[in-house]
C-alpha positions as CSV (number, residue, x, y, z in Angstrom):
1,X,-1.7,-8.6,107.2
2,X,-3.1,-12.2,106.0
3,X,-4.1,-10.5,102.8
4,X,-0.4,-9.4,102.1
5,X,1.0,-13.0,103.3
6,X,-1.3,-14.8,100.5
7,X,-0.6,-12.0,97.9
8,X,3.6,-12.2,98.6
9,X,2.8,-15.6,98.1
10,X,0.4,-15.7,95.2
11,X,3.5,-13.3,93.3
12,X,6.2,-15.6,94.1
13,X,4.6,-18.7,93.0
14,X,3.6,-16.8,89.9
15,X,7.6,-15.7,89.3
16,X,8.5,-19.1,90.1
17,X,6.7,-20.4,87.3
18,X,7.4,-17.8,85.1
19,X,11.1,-18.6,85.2
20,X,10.5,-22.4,85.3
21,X,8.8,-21.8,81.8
22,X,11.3,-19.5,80.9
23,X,14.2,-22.3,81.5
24,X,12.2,-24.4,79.9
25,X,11.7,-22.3,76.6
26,X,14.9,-21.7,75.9
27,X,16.1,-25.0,76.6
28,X,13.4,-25.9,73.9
29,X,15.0,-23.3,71.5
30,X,18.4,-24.3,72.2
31,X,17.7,-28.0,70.8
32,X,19.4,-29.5,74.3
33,X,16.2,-31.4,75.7
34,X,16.6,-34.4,73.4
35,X,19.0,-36.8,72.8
36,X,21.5,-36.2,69.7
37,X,24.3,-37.5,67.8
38,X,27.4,-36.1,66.9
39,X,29.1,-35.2,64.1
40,X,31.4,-33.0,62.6
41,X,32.8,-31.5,58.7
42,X,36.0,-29.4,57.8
43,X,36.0,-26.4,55.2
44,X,38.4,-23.7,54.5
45,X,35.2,-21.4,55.2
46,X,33.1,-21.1,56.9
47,X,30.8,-17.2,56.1
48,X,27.8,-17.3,58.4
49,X,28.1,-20.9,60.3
50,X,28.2,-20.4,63.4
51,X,26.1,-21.8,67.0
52,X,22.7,-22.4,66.1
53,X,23.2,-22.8,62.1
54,X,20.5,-24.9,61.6
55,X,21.3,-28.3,59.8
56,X,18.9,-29.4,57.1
57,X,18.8,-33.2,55.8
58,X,18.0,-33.0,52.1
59,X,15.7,-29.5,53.2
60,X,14.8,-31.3,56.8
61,X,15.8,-29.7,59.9
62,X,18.0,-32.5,62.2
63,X,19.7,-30.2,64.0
64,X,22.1,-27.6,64.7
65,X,25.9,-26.5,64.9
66,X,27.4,-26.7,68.0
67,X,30.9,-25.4,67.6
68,X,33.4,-23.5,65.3
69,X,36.9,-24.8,65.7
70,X,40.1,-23.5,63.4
71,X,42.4,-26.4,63.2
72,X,46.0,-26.5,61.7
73,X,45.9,-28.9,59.0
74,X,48.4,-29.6,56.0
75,X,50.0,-25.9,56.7
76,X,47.0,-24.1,56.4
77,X,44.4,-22.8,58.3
78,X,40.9,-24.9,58.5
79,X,37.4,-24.9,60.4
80,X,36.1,-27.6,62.3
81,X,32.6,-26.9,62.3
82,X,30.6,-29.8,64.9
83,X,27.1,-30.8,65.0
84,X,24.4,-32.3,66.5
85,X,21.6,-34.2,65.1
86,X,18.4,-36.5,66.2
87,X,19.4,-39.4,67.7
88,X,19.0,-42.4,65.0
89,X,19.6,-40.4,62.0
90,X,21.0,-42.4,59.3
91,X,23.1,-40.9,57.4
92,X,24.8,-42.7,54.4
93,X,28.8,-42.4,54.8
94,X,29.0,-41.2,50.9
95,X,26.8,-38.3,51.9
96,X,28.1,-34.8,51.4
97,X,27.6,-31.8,53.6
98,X,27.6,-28.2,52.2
99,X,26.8,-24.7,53.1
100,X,24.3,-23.1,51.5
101,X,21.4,-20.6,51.8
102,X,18.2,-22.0,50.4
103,X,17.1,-18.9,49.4
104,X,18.9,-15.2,47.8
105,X,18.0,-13.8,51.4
106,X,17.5,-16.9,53.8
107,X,19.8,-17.3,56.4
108,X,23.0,-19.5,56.1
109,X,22.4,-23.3,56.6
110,X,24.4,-26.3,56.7
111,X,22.7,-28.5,53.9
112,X,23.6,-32.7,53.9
113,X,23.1,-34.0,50.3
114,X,22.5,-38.1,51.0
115,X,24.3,-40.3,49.3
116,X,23.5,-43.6,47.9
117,X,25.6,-46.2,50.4
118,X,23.9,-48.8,52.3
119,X,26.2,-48.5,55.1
120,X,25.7,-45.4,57.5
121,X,28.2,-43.3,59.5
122,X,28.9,-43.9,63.2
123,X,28.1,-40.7,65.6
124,X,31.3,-39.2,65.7
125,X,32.5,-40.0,62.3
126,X,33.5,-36.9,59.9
127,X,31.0,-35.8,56.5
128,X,32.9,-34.8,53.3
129,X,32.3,-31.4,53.0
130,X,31.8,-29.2,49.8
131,X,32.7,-25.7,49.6
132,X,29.9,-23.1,49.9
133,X,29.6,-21.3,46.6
134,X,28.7,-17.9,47.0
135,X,27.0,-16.0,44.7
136,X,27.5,-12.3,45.4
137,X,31.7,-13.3,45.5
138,X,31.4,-14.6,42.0
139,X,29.5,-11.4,40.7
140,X,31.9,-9.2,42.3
141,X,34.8,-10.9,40.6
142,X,33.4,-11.1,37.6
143,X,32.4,-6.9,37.9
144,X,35.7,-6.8,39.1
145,X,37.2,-8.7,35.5
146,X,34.8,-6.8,33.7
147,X,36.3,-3.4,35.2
148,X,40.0,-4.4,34.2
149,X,38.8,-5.6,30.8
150,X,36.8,-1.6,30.5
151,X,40.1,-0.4,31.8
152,X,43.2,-2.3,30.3
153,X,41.0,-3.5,26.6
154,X,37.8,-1.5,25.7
155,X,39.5,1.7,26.5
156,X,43.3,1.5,24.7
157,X,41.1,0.0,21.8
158,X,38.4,2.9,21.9
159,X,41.6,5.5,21.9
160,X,43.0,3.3,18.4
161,X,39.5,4.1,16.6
162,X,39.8,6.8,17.4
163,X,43.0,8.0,16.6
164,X,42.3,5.8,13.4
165,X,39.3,7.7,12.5
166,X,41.1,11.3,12.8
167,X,44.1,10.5,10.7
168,X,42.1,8.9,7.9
169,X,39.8,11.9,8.0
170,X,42.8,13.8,7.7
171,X,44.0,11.6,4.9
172,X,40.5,12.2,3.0
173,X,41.1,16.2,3.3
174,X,44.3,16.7,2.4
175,X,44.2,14.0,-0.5
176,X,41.1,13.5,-1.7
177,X,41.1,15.8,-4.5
178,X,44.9,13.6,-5.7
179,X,42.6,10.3,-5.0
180,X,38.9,11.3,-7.3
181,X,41.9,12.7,-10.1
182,X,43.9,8.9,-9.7
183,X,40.4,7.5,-9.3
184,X,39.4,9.3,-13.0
185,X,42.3,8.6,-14.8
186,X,42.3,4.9,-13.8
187,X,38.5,4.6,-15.0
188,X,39.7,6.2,-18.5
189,X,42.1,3.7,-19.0
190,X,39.9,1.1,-18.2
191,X,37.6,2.3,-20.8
192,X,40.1,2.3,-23.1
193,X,41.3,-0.9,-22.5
194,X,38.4,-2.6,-22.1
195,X,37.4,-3.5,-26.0
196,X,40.8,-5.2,-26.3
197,X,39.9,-6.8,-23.3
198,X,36.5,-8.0,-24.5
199,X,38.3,-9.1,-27.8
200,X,40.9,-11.2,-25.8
201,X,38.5,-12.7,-24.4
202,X,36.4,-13.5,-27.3
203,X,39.6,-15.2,-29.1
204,X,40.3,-17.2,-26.0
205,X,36.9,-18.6,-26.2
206,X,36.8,-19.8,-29.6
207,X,40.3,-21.4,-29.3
208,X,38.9,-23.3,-26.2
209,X,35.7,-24.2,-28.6
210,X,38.1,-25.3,-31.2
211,X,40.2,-27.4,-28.8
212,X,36.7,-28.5,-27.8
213,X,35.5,-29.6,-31.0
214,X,39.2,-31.2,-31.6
215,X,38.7,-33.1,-28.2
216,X,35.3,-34.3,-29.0
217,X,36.6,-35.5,-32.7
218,X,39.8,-37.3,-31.0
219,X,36.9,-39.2,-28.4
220,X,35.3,-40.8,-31.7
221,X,33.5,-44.2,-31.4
222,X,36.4,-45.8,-33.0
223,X,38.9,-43.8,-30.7
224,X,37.3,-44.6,-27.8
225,X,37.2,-48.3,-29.2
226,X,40.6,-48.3,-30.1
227,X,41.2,-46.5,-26.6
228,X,39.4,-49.8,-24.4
229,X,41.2,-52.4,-26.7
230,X,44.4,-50.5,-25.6
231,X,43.7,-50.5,-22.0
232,X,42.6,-54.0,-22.2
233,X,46.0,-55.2,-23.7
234,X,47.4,-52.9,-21.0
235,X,45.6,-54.6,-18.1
236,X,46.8,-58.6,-19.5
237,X,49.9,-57.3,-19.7
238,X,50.1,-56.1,-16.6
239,X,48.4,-59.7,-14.9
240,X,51.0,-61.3,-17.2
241,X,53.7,-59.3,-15.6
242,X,52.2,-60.0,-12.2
243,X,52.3,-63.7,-12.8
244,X,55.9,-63.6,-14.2
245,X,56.3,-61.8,-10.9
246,X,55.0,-64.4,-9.2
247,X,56.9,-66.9,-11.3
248,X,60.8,-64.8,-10.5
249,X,59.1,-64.8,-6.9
250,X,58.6,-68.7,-7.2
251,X,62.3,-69.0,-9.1
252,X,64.2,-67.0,-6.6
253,X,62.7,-69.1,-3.7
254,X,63.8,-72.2,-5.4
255,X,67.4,-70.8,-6.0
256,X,67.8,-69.9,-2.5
257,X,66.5,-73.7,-1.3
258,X,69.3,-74.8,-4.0
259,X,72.2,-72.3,-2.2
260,X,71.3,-73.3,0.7
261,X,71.6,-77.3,0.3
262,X,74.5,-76.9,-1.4
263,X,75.6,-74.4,1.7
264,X,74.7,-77.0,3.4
265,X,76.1,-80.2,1.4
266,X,79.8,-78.0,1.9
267,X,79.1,-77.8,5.3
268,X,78.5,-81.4,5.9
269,X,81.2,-83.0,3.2
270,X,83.7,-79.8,4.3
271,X,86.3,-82.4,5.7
272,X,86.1,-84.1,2.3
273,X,86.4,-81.6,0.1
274,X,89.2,-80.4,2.6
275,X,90.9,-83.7,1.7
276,X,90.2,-83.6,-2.0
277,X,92.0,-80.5,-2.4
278,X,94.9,-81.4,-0.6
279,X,95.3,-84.6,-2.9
280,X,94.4,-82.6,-6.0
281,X,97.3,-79.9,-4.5
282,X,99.6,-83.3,-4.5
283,X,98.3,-84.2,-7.5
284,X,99.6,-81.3,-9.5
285,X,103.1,-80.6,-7.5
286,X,103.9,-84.5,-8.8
287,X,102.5,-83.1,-12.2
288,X,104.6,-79.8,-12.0
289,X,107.9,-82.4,-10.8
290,X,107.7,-84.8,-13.7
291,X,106.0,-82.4,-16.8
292,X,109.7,-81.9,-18.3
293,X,110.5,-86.1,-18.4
294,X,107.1,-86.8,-19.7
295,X,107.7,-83.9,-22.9
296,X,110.9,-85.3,-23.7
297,X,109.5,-89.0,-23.9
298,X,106.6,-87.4,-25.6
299,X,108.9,-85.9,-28.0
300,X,111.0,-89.0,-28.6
301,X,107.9,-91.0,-29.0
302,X,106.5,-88.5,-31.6
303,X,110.3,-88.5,-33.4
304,X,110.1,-92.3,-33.4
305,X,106.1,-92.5,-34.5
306,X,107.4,-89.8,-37.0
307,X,110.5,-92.2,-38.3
308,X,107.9,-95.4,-38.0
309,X,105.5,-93.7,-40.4
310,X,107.9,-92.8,-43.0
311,X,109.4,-96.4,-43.2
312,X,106.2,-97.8,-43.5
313,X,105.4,-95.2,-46.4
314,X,108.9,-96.1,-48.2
315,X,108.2,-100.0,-47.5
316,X,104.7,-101.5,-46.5
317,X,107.0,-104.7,-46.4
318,X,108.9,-103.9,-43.3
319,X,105.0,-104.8,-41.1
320,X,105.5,-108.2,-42.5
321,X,109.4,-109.1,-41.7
322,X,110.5,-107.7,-45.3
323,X,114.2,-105.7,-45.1
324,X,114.4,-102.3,-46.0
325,X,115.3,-101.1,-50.0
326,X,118.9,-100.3,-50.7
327,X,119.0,-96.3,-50.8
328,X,120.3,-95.9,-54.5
329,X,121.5,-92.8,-53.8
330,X,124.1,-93.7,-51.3
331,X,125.2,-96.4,-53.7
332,X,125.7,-93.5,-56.5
């Protein structure tokens, strides 16, 4: 009976520690004996992450993923994925989380890139997340382009060669006998025309040797002499036309200082010459008034200088006192 007791006993201590270590073990697999840090990233998915996605640290393992949380955000659906990592961890605030599978058949992880700030995040504090880019979801689309490229291109195109194909293999059968005889008769005429051919050809070469040898006579040493003077006298004419442009340019800017001093000279004497003209305008209305009296006494004073000179002519005595000669034919 003693035997049993120690043996019950002996087997209950034993399952006793069994499931102490066993509490133990997987409290050691689950991450929770230590003390962490929280933090947390959003994506718009989230394949594979789930609890116990293990986070890597540039390829080190810090922790693991807590919690999956879809969250409403800007009228679409997003994934709040939390996290815990050692206690202490620095972690720059420009670093970037992402999730990605290190290898083609490793399991999913959630992969932070560090960044290159001094100052670290707070636990608590979100990561900027990257999109996961998945490599089997780009092949399929691009099998998936490359089936309704076979389908809607490489097919319709195939079906046009070969349609092409048959009814230019009809085209040879049916006229191919028409197309040698076409093909014949042009090479006869060719062969025909080709000696006149040949023959135009030879005249057109010696009349470009002839204008050749005329070219090469008109470039003589004295031509070409004749040629330089010429462009010479061509280039002092043109400075000399530059320089009179020059000159014009000079002349014109003096004319327009001249117009506008004597602009300005009206301008400033305006009230005088405003007054001149009205005097002048008086002037000739007194003019105009009095022309008529000063012809007749013009004309009275040319009658008497008229009668004056003739007296004098008849008698040079009247300019000393003498009296004027009987007129002889009055006294007749």
């Amino acid at each position: 009976m003693k035997n049993d007791k120690i043996n019950y006993l002996v087997v209950g201590c034993f399952v006793l520690i069994m499931l102490v270590g066993l509490v133990y073990s997987i409290a050691m697999l689950s991450g929770r004996t230590i003390a962490t840090d929280a933090y947390y990233v959003i994506y718009k998915n989230v394949t594979g992450v789930k609890f116990g996605t293990q986070v890597l640290y540039e390829g080190f393992p810090i922790g693991q993923v807590e919690e999956v949380t879809p969250v409403v955000e800007d009228g679409g659906m997003r994934f709040r994925v939390d996290f815990n990592v050692k206690k202490g961890w620095r972690i720059p605030d420009d670093s970037i989380s992402e999730i990605a599978a290190p290898g083609l058949l490793s399991a999913i992880t959630l992969s932070i890139h560090a960044g290159v700030s001094k100052q670290a995040l707070k636990p608590g504090d979100i990561i900027a997340g990257r999109e996961a880019a998945n490599l089997f979801a780009v092949m399929s689309s691009v099998a998936g382009q490359i089936t309704e490229l076979a389908e809607n291109s490489l097919r319709p195109l195939l079906e046009s060669v070969r349609k092409t194909t048959e009814s230019f293999g009809g085209l040879m059968e049916g006229n191919a006998e028409v197309l040698l005889k076409e093909l014949s008769s042009l090479a006869r005429e060719m062969s025909q025309r080709l000696p006149k051919i040949a023959a135009d050809i030879e005249s057109f070469s010696g009349k470009m040797n002839s204008s050749s040898d005329e070219l090469s006579a008109f470039l003589s040493t004295d031509n070409r002499v004749k040629m330089e003077a010429l462009l010479t006298n061509m280039n002092a004419a043109s400075e000399n036309f530059a320089r009179l442009s020059g000159d014009l340019g000079k002349t014109r800017g003096a004319v327009d200082d001249l117009l506008l001093s004597i602009n300005s000279t009206v301008v400033e004497n305006k009230s005088d010459i405003k007054k001149s003209l009205t005097d002048l305008r008086h002037v000739v209305d007194s003019v105009a008034r009095h022309i008529d009296s000063v012809n007749q006494n013009m004309e009275g004073a040319a009658r008497n200088m008229y009668e004056f000179s003739r007296q004098i002519r008849q008698n040079p005595g009247l300019l000393l006192g003498g009296v004027p000669p009987k007129d002889e034919a009055t006294v007749k």
